[in-house]
C-alpha positions in Angstrom: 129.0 -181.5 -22.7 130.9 -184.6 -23.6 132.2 -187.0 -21.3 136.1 -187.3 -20.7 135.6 -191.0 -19.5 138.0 -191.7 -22.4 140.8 -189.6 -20.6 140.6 -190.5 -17.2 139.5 -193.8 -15.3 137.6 -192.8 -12.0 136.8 -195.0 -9.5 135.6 -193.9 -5.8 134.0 -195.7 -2.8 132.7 -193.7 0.3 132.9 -197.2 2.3 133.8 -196.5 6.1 135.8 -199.8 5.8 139.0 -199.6 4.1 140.1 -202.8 2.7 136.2 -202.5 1.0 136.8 -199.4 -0.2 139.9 -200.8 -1.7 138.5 -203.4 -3.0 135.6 -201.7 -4.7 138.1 -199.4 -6.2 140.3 -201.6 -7.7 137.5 -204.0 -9.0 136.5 -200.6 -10.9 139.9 -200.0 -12.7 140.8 -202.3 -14.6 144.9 -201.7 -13.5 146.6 -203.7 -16.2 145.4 -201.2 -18.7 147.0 -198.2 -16.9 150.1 -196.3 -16.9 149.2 -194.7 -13.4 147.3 -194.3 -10.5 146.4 -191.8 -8.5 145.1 -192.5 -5.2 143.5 -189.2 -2.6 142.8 -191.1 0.4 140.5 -189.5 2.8 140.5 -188.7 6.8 139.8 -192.0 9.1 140.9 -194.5 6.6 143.9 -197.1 7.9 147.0 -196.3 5.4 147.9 -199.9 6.3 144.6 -201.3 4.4 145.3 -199.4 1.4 149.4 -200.6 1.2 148.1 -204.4 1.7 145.6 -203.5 -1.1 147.8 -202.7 -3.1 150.1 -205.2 -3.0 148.2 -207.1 -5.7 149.0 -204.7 -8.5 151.0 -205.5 -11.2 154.4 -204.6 -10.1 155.0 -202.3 -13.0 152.1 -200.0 -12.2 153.4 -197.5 -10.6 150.6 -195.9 -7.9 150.8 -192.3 -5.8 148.8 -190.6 -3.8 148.5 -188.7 -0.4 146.4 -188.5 2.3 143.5 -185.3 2.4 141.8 -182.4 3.7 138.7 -183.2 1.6 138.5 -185.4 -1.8 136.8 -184.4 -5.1 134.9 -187.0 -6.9 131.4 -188.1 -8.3 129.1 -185.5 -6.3 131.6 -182.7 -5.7 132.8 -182.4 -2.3 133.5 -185.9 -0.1 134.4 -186.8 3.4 136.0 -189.8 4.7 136.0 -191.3 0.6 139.3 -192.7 -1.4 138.8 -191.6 -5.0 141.4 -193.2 -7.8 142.1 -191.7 -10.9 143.6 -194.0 -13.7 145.9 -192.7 -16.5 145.5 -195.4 -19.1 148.5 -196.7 -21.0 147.6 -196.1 -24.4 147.1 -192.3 -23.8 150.1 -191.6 -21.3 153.3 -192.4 -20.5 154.9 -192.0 -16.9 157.7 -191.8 -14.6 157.4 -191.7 -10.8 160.3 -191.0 -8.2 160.5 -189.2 -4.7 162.3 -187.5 -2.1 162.9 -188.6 1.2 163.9 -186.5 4.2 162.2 -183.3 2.6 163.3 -181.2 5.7 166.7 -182.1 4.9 166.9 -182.1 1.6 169.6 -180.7 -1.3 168.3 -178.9 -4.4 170.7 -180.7 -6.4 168.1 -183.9 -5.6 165.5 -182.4 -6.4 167.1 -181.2 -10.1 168.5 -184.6 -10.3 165.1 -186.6 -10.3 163.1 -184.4 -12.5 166.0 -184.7 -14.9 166.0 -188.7 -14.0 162.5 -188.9 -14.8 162.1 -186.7 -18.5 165.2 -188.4 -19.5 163.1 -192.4 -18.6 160.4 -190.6 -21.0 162.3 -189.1 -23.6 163.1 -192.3 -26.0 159.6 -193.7 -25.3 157.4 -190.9 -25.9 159.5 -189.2 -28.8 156.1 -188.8 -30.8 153.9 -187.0 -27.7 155.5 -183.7 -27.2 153.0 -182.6 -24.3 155.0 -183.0 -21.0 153.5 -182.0 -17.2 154.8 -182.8 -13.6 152.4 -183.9 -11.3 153.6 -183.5 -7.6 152.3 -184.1 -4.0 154.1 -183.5 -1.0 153.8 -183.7 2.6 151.6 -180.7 3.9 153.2 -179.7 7.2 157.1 -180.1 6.0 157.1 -176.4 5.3 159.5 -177.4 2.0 157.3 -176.8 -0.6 158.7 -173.2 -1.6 161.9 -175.0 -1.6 161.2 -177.4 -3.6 159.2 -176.1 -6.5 162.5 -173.5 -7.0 164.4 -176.5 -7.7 162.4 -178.7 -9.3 161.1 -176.0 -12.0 164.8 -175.4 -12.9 165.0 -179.5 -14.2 161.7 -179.1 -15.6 161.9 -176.4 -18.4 159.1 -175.5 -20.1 157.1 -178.3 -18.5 154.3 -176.8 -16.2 154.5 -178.3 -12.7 151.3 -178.3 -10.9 150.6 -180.0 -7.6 149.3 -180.2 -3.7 150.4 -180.4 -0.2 148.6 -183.6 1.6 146.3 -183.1 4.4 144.9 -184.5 7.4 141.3 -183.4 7.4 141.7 -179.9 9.9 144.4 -181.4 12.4 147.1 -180.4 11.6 148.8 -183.2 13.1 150.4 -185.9 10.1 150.1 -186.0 6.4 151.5 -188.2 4.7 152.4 -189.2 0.9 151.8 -192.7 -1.2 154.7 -194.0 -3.4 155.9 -197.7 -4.6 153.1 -199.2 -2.4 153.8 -197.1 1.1 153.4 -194.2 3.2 155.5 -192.2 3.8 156.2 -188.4 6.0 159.0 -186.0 5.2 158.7 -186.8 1.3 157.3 -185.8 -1.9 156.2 -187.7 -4.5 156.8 -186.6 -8.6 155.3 -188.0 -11.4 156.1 -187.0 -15.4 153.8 -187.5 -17.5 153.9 -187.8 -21.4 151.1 -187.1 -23.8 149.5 -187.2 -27.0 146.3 -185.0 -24.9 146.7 -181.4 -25.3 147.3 -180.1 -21.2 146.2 -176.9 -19.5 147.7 -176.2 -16.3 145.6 -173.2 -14.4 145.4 -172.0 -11.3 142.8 -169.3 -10.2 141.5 -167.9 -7.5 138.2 -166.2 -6.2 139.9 -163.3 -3.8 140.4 -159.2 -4.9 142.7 -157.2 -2.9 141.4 -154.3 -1.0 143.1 -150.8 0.1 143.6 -152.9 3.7 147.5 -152.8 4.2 149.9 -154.1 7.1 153.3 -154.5 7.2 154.8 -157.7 8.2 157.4 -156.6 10.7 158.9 -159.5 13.0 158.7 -163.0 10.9 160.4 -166.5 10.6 160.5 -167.4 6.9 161.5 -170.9 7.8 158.7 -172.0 10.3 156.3 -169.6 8.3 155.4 -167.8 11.6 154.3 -163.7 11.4 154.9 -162.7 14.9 154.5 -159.2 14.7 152.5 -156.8 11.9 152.3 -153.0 12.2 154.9 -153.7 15.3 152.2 -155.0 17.0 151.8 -158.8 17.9 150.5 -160.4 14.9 147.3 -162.3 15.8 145.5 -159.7 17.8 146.7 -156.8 15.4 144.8 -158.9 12.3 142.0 -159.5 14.6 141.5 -155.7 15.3 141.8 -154.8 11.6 138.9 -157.2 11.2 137.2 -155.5 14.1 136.7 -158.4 15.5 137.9 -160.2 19.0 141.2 -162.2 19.2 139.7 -164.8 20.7 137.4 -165.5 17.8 140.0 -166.2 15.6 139.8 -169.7 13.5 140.1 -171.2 10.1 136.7 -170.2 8.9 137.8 -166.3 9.9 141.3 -167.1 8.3 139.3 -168.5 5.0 137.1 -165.5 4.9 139.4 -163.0 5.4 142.3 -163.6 3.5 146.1 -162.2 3.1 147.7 -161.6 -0.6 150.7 -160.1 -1.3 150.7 -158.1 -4.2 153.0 -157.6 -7.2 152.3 -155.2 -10.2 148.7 -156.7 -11.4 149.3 -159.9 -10.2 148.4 -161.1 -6.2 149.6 -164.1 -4.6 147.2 -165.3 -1.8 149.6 -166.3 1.6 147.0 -168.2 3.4 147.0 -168.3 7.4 146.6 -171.7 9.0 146.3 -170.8 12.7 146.9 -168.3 15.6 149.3 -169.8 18.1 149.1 -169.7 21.9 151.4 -166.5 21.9 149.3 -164.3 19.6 151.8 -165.3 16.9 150.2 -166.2 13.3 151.5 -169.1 11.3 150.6 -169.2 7.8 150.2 -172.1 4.8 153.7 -171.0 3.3 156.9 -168.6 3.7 156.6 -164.8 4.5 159.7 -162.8 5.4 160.0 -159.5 7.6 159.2 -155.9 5.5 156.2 -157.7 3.5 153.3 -155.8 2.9 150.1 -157.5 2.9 146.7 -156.6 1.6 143.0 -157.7 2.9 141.1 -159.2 0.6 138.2 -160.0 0.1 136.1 -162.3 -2.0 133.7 -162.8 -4.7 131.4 -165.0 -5.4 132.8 -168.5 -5.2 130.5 -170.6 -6.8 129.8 -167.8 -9.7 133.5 -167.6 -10.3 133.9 -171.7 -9.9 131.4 -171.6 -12.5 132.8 -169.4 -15.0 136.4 -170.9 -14.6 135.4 -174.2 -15.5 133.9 -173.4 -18.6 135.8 -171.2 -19.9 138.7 -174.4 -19.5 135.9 -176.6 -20.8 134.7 -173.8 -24.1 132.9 -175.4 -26.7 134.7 -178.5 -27.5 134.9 -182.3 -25.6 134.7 -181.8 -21.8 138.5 -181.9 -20.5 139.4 -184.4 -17.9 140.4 -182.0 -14.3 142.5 -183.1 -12.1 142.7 -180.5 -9.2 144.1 -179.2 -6.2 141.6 -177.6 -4.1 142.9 -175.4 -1.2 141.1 -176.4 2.4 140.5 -172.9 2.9 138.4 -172.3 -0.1 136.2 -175.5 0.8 135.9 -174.0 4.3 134.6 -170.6 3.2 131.7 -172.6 0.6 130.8 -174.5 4.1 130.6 -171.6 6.3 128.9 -169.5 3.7 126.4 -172.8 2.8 127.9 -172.7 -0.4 129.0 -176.5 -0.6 126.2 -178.1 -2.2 126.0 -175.4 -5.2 130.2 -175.7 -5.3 129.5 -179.8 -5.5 127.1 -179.6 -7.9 129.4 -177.3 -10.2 132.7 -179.8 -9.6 130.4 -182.5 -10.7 128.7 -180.8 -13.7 132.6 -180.9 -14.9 133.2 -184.3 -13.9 136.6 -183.0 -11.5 138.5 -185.1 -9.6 141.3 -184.4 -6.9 141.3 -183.2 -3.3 141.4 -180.8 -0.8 145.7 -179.8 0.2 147.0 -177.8 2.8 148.3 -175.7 -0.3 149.3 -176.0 -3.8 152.0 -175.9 -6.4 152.1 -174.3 -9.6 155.7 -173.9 -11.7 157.9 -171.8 -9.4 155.5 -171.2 -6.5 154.1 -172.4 -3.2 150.3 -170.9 -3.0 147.7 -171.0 -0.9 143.3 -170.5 -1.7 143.4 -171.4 -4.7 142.1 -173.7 -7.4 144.8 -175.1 -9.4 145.1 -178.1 -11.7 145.5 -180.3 -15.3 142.9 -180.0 -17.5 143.8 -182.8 -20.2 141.6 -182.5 -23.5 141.0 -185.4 -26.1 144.5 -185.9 -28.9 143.9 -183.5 -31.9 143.4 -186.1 -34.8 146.6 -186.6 -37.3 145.9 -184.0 -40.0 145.3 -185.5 -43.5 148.5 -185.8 -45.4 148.1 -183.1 -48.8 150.6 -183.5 -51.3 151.4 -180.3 -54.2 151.6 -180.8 -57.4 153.4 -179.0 -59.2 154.2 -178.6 -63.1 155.6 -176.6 -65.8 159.5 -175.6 -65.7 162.5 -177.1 -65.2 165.5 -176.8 -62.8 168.2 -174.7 -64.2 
């Protein structure tokens, strides 16, 4: 396999202190050569080290990023790491904005910044036709499915792939990185333009079963099932496991997963936790009278495996960006699975992170593996001019 180094810069630094960890990542970059970076910051780190970092970036280099559940680098799976991916200028260009007060927000702001930001690249980049958005947003504002409605209707034909921020397995605050500072309650977009031919994907490990239930008492909003079958939610999923309400968790959740399911097609809606009152609250929106299938799952690392070849196929190695749902790297740790997943995510030199969900064109989704594959600029075909003789215009 050939390298994508070309493609991507990648920098990384598992240090436990952050302004070296900054400082090792930066040193590593070379920033006045890029267009954009991309910074997944990992669970412990102070968010204040990496904005003082930062402030010794050329001011024209625009920088997002979000904190983690998990980050993808060098060696798969890391903890506690900051990894940095650098877009270089003379293969992309890009423009960055974001939305404040995501709870609150209009979809008319939404639709107004994507069309803000295509229109910033369309005079520049008239010559790269390739066009992707790039979004992260804050993981427990429950606004994604919002969001990617609106967005997607700005955006055309340009895929839209992204991930919800995480905080490790609290729970507690995620937060997003834009124009040097952290922020809650926002989302962060970035357009990119490109000569690279771009893949978006998104794929998933998980086959639905014959299980059914009926979602029949919910809160679309809050993204709370209270009741399936008529019964209360979290001990009626519990007993269609067979199992004890009371053992209920996130490696149960991640190993027994939810998907709704339309035609051929399945769309995982992942559950993040039981709450005091027996009442489930899941990863993104479900309404009253949805029925839900079990499913159940294949081999992870096998179907890892065959995913990322077939996106790599027989040419250069593509440079991955991904979004890697918390749920799926929970089920490779409780199955001891994550050193074979590592190895794989490093055999195809991917870098991202672990989200609290994920974003693909018009949906929210949970469990899933979704992403940019960018692959090397097709060279300029050869210029063939016809000859032609004999005859004359009448």
């Amino acid at each position: 396999m050939h390298s994508n180094a070309a493609i991507f810069k990648h920098a990384q630094s598992g240090a436990k202190d952050t302004a070296q960890a900054m400082s090792d990542i930066l040193a590593a970059l070379t920033p006045a050569d890029l267009a954009l970076v991309i910074l997944f910051v990992g669970d412990g780190h102070d968010l204040r080290s990496v904005e003082g970092a930062l402030m010794g970036l050329p001011s024209r280099l625009p920088v997002i990023g979000c904190t983690t559940a998990g980050e993808i680098g060098s060696g798969g799976y890391l903890d506690g790491h900051i990894v940095a991916i650098g877009l270089p200028r003379d293969l992309f260009r890009v423009a960055v904005g974001h939305i404040e007060g995501l709870r609150s927000f209009r979809p008319e702001q939404a639709r107004d910044l994507a069309f803000e930001l295509r229109a910033e690249l369309t005079f520049s980049t008239a010559d790269w036709s390739n066009e992707v958005a790039f979004l992260l947003t804050d993981g427990l504002s429950m606004m994604e499915d919002h969001l990617v409605w609106a967005l997607s209707q700005a955006l055309s034909q340009s895929p839209l792939v992204g991930g919800s921020a995480g905080d490790g397995l609290r729970f507690g605050q995620t937060h997003v990185l834009h124009q040097g500072r952290f922020m809650t309650d926002a989302a962060v977009l970035a357009v990119l333009r490109t000569p690279c031919t771009v893949t978006a994907f998104r794929f998933d490990h998980l086959e639905p079963t014959e299980l059914r239930m009926v979602v029949t008492d919910a809160d679309p909003e809050q993204r709370l099932v209270r009741q399936i079958n008529g019964m209360p939610a979290g001990p009626e999923y519990a007993r269609l496991l067979g199992k004890d309400p009371q053992q209920l968790s996130p490696f149960i959740f991640a190993a027994n997963p939810v998907v709704s399911k339309i035609g051929k097609d399945h769309h995982v809606l992942a559950i993040q936790r039981v709450e005091p009152d027996g009442t489930l609250r899941f990863f993104s929106a479900v309404e009253s009278g949805l029925v839900l299938r079990l499913a159940t799952s294949v081999d992870l690392v096998a179907h890892l495996d065959s995913q990322l070849a077939g996106l790599a196929g027989d040419g250069p190695l593509p440079a991955i960006l991904a979004c890697d749902c918390i749920l799926r790297r929970l089920e490779a740790e409780n199955t001891q699975n994550r050193a074979r997943i590592s190895t794989v995510l490093d055999r195809y030199q991917v870098a991202g992170f672990n989200t609290y969900g994920e974003q693909f064109n018009l949906m929210h989704v949970n469990q899933t593996f979704t992403g940019l594959a960018f692959y090397p600029p097709q060279p300029e075909p050869d210029t063939v001019f016809a000859v032609t003789s004999g005859g004359n215009d009448a």
